[in-house]
Structures are given as C-alpha cells and as structure tokens.
C-alpha positions in Angstrom: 48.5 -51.4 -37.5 49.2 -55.0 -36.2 53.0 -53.9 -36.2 52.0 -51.3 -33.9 49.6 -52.7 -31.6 52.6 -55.4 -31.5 55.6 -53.0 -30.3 53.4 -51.2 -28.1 52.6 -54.4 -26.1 56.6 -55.3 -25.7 58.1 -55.3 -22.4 60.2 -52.5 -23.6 56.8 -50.0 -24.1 54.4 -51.7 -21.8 54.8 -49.3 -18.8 53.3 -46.7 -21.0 50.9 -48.4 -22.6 49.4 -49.3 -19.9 49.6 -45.6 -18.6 48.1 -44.4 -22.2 45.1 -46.7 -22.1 43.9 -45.3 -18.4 44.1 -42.0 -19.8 42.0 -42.8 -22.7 39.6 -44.5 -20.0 39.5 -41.7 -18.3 38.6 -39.0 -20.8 36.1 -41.9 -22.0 34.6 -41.7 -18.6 34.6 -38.0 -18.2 32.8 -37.9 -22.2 30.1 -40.3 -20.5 29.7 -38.4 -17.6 30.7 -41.6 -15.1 33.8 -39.4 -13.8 34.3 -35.7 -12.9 36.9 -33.7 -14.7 38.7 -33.0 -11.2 39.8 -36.6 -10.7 43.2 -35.0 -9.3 42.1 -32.3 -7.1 45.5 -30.5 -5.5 45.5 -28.5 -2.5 48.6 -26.4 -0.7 49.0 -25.0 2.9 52.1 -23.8 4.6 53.2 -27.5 5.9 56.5 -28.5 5.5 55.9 -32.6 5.1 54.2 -33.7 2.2 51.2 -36.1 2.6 49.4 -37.6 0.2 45.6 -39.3 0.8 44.0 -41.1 -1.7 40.7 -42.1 -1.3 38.0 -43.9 -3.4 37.7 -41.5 -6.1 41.3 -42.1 -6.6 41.6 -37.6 -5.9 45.2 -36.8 -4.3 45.9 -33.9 -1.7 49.2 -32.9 -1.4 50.8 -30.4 1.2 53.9 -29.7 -0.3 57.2 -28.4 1.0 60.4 -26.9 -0.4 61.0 -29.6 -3.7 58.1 -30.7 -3.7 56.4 -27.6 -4.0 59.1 -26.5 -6.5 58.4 -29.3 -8.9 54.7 -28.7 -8.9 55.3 -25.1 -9.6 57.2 -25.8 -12.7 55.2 -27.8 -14.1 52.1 -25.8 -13.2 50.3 -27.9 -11.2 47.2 -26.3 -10.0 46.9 -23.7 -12.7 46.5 -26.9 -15.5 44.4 -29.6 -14.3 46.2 -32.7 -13.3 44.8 -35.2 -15.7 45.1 -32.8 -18.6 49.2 -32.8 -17.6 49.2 -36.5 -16.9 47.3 -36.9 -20.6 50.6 -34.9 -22.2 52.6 -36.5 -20.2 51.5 -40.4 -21.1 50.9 -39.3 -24.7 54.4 -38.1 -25.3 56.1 -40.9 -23.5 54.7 -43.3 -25.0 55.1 -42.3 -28.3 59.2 -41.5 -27.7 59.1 -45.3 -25.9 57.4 -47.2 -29.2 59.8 -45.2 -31.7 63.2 -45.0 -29.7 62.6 -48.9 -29.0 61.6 -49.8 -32.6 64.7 -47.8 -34.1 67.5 -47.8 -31.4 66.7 -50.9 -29.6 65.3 -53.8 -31.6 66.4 -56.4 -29.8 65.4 -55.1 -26.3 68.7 -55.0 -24.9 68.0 -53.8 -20.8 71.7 -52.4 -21.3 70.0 -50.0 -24.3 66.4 -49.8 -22.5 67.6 -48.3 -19.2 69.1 -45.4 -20.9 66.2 -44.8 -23.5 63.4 -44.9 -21.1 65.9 -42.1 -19.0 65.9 -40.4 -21.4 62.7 -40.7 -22.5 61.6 -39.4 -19.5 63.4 -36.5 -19.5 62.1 -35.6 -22.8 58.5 -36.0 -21.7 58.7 -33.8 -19.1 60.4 -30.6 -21.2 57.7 -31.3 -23.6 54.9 -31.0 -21.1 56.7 -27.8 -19.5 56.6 -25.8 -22.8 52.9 -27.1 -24.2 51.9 -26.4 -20.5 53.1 -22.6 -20.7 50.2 -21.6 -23.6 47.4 -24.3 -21.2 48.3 -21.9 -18.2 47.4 -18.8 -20.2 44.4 -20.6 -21.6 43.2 -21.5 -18.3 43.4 -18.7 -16.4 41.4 -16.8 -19.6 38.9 -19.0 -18.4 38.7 -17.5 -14.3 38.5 -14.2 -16.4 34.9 -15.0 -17.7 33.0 -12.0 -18.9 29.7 -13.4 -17.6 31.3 -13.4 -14.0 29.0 -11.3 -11.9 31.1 -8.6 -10.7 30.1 -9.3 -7.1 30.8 -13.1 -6.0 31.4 -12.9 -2.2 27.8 -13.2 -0.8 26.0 -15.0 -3.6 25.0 -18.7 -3.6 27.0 -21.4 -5.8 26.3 -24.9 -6.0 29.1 -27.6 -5.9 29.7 -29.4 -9.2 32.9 -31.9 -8.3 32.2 -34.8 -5.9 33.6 -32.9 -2.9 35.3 -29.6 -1.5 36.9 -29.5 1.6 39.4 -27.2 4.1 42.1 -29.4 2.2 40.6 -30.2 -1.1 39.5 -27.2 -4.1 37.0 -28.4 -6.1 34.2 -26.1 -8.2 31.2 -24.2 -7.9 28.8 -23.1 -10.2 27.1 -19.4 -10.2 24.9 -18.3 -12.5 25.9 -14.8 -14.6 24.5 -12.8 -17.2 24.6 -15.3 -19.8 25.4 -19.3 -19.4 26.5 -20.4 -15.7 29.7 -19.9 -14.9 32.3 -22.4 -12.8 34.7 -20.7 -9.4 37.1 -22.7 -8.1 36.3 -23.2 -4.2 37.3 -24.5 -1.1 35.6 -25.0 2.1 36.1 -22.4 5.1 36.5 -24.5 8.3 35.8 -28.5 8.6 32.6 -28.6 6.7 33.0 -30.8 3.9 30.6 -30.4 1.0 29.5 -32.9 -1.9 28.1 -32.6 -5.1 24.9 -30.4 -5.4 25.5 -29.0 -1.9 25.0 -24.7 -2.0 27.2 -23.1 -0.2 27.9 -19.1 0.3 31.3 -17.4 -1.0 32.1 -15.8 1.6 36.0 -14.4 0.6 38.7 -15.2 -1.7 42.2 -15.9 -1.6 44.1 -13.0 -3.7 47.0 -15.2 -4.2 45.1 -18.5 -5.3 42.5 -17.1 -6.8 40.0 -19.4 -4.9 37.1 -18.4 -3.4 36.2 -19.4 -0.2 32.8 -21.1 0.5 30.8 -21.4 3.7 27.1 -23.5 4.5 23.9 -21.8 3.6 22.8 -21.1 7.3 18.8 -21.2 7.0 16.4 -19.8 10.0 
C-alpha cells in the first residue's frame, strides 16, 4: 500500500492523482447530498463559436461548433452525464499513468514520460468511448420510465438541480403512477429557475428529448 500511495504521488502520476482525488470528492459530496449530480450541465444551440461560462457551481455551458461539437458527440456528451465520463476517464488514466511509469519508466525519464502520458491519453479516451456505448443505452432506458405519465406537456414539475435556464438543461421532477419520476428540462425564454421552483412543461424538443418548461402564471 505505502508503495502505492508512494508512486501515485510521483511527478510522473501526480496530474492524475490529483484529478482522481476530486472525483472521489465529488461522488463523496454528491453521497452527502452537499453537491447535485448535474455539476456539468451541457447545453447546444446552432452557434458556431464555442463559449464556455463557468460560474460558482463550477457548471459549464458550451455552444459548440463543427469539432467541437464533433468531439462531444463521440464521446456522448449529453446523453452520459459529464462527471460520470470525467469519473472513467480519471479512473483509467490514472491507473495506465501509475503502472506504465512503475514498469516502463522507473527512473522518470521526461524523454520516456512525454510519450507514456500520450499515450496514455489516447488509451483513456478509447476506453471511455466503448464503456460509454452500454452507459448511453442504460441512460436513455432511464427517459423511457414506465411510471412516466403518458401526458407531460401541461403538468406541473418542480426543479431538482440548482438551476435551469434558456442555455443550461437541468431536471424536473413529476410525479407518476408509482415513485416520482425525473425530465430533463430547460427554460423557454429568459426566465431562469432554481431549485424547488414549479414550472409548466409546456413542449418538448423531439430531437433532444428535453422538455421545455415555462413559470407557473397564478391569477
């Protein structure tokens, strides 16, 4: 154990390390409740540029272009949840970092780590490709939930993530015929909703499958 804790503090493995212990924070956080499970929440429209705002919650909106949007599709961004690819993705790179280095590069030669670390990378991100293909079927099962009331547009949901936006999807809960059941959202217009906020679904974009939510308008 001490061996390990040792080569995964090296210069060499430190970079993901690092990136390994913030994940483990996070699910920590998210097991505690502290965080929500959409700490990345990712957003497209038609835009060409790419911008990307972070803001306190440390969520990211990207409007992707050409690439960009490219990448992101192959790696199913938006149909996995960010953190969950981020999680495979630290995971397996750090693991390929501590045993490449330990048995191809004792010494931590930069000449040998440059080229190990490329590769490493490479590595990491076909093994979060194929492990993300059976996550993208598992995750879209669960939009297909057999509680779903058959009619959404028109019914109230409240907002479970910290916020939902024009530019930012985030989740809303509805109840259904058995336990409640979660839509992913976004805001119609510039209202911007927070957590426990109700809103109305009032459409749904048949290529997204998000639903779109607008206030509650009370007389």
């Amino acid at each position: 154990m001490m061996e390990l804790l040792y080569a995964a503090f090296l210069p060499g493995n430190l970079f993901f390390t690092v990136l390994l212990l913030l994940v483990l924070l996070y699910w920590l956080l998210v097991i505690l409740g502290a965080m929500d499970f959409n700490f990345l929440d990712i957003t497209f429209d038609g835009d060409v540029d790419m911008d990307v705002d972070v803001d306190a919650d440390a969520d990211m909106e990207f409007h992707p272009g050409g690439i960009m949007r490219s990448i992101m599709d192959f790696f199913y961004i938006g149909e996995v949840p960010m953190m969950v690819l981020v999680s495979l993705f630290a995971l397996s790179a750090w693991t390929i970092s501590v045993l490449a280095n330990y048995y191809l590069n004792p010494n931590g030669l930069l000449i040998l780590l440059l080229p190990i670390q490329a590769a490493n990378l490479l590595v990491s991100g076909v093994i979060v490709k194929v492990v993300g293909v059976p996550l993208k079927v598992l995750f879209r099962s669960f939009e297909k939930d057999a509680n779903a009331p058959r009619q959404v547009v028109g019914r109230i949901c409240k907002i479970v993530t910290t916020e939902v936006s024009g530019k930012r999807i985030g989740q809303g809960e509805m109840s259904g015929k058995g336990a409640p059941i979660l839509l992913n959202v976004i805001a119609e217009g510039d209202h911007v909703f927070h957590k426990n906020d109700e809103a109305v679904v009032v459409g749904k974009d048949p290529e997204t499958n998000v639903y779109k939510i607008a206030p509650v308008e009370i007389d």
